[in-house]
C-alpha positions in Angstrom: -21.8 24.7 -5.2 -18.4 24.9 -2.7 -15.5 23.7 -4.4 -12.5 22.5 -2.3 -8.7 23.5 -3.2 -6.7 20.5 -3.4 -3.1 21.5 -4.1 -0.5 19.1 -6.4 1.6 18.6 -2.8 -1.7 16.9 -1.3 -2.3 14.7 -4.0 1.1 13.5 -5.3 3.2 11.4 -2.5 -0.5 9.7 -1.9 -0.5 8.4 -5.4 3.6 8.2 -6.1 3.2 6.0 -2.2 0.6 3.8 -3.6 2.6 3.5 -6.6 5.7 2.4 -5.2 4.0 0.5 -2.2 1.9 -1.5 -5.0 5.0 -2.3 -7.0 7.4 -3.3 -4.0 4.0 -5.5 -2.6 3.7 -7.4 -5.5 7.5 -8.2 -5.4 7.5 -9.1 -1.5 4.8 -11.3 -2.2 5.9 -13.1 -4.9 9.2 -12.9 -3.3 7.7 -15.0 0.3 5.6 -16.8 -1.7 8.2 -18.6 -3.6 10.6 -18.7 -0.4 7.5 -20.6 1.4 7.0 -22.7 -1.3 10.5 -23.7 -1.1 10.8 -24.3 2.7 8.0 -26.4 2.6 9.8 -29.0 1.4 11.7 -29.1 5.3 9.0 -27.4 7.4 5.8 -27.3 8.5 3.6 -24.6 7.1 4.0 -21.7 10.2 7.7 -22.3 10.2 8.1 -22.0 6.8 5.7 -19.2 6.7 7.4 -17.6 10.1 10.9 -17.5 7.7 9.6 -16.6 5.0 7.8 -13.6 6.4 10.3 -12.6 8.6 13.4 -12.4 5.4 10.6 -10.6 2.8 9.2 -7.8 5.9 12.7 -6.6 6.6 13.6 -6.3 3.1 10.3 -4.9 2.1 10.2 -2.3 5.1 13.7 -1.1 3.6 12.4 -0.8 0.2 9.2 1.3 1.3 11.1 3.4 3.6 13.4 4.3 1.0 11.3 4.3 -1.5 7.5 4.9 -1.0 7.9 7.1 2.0 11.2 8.4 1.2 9.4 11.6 1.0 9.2 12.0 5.3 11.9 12.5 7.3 11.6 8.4 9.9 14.7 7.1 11.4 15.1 3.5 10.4 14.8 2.6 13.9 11.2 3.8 14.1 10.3 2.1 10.6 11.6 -1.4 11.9 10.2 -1.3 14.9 6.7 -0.1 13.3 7.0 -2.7 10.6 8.1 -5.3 13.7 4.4 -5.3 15.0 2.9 -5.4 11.6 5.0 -8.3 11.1 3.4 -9.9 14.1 -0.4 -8.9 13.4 0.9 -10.4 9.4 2.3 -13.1 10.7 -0.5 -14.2 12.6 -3.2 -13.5 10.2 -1.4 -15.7 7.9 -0.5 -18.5 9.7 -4.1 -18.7 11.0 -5.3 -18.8 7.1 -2.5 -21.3 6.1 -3.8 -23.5 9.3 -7.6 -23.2 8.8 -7.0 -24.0 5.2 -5.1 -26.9 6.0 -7.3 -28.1 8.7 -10.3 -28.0 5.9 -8.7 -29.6 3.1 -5.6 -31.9 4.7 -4.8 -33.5 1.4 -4.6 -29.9 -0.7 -1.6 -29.5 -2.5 1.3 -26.8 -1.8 0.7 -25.0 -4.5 -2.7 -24.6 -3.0 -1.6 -23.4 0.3 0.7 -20.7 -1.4 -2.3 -19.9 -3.4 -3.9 -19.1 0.2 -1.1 -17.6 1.7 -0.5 -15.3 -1.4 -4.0 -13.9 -1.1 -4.4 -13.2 2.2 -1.1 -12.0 2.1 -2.3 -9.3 -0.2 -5.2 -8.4 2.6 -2.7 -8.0 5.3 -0.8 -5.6 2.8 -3.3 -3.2 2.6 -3.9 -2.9 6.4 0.3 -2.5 6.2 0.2 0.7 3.7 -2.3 2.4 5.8 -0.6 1.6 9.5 2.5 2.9 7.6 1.1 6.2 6.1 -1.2 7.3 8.7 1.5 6.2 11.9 5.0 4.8 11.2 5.8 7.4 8.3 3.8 10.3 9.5 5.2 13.3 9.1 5.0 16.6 10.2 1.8 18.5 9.2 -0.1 15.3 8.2 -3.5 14.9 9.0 -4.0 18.4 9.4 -4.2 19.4 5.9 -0.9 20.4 5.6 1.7 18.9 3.7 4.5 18.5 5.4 8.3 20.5 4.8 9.5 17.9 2.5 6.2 17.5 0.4 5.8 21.4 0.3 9.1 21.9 -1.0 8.2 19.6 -3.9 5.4 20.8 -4.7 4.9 22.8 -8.1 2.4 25.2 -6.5 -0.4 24.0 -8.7 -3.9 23.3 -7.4 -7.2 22.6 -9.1 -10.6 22.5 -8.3 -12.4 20.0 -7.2 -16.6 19.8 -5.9 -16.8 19.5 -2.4 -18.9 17.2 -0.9 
């Protein structure tokens, strides 16, 4: 049976990004969930998710720039921007769940709509990570393999085996 290498610099930043990304996802969405919740109160449900999305995405892209892909060298300019037309596919994804939901039940409470915003909030999040990893924060020598100059210098040299295929 082949047996493929897999080196402790290829696995690690993808389970220390998940990590991070997971923890900073639950935060942001608690986070725009509450500050939707809140607006509410004054605005209609695409304003108030429009706000809401827009304060939690440019505080989230910081944290995950720092912090879950801190690990590849990506001018902040290049992060914002990427995370800019995530915002709008997020935004609009949302919106349009918020809508339907309120066009099917009318009389549904808030709560209920944040409930719905929340969850497709946590779909759109996982579309964000990989968008993020495999474009905005790609770095040199990924998806060829290779780890990239920062991962390799982190990396403790150890590899194990694994079955291929």
């Amino acid at each position: 049976m082949a047996r493929l290498r897999i080196s402790g610099a290829a696995r690690l930043p993808w389970s220390r990004e998940i990590g991070f990304f997971i923890a900073i996802g639950i935060v942001s969405t608690v986070g725009q969930a509450l500050l939707y919740w809140l607006l509410r109160n004054w605005w209609q449900p695409a304003v108030a998710n429009l706000v809401s999305l827009l304060v939690l995405t440019v505080l989230n892209t910081e944290a995950n720039r720092r912090l879950t892909f801190g690990h590849v060298a990506a001018p902040a300019v290049r992060a914002h921007l990427g995370a800019g037309g995530l915002f709008l596919l997020g935004y609009l994804v949302t919106s349009g769940a918020v809508l339907l939901f309120k066009h099917l039940d009318p009389g549904a409470p808030r709560v209920a709509e944040t409930v719905v915003l929340a969850g497709t909030s946590v779909v759109v999040t996982v579309v964000r990570f990989l968008v993020l990893r495999l474009a905005v924060f790609r770095g040199p020598g990924r998806g060829d393999g290779e780890p990239g100059p920062r991962e390799a210098a982190s990396s403790t040299g150890s590899e194990r085996s694994v079955p291929a295929g």
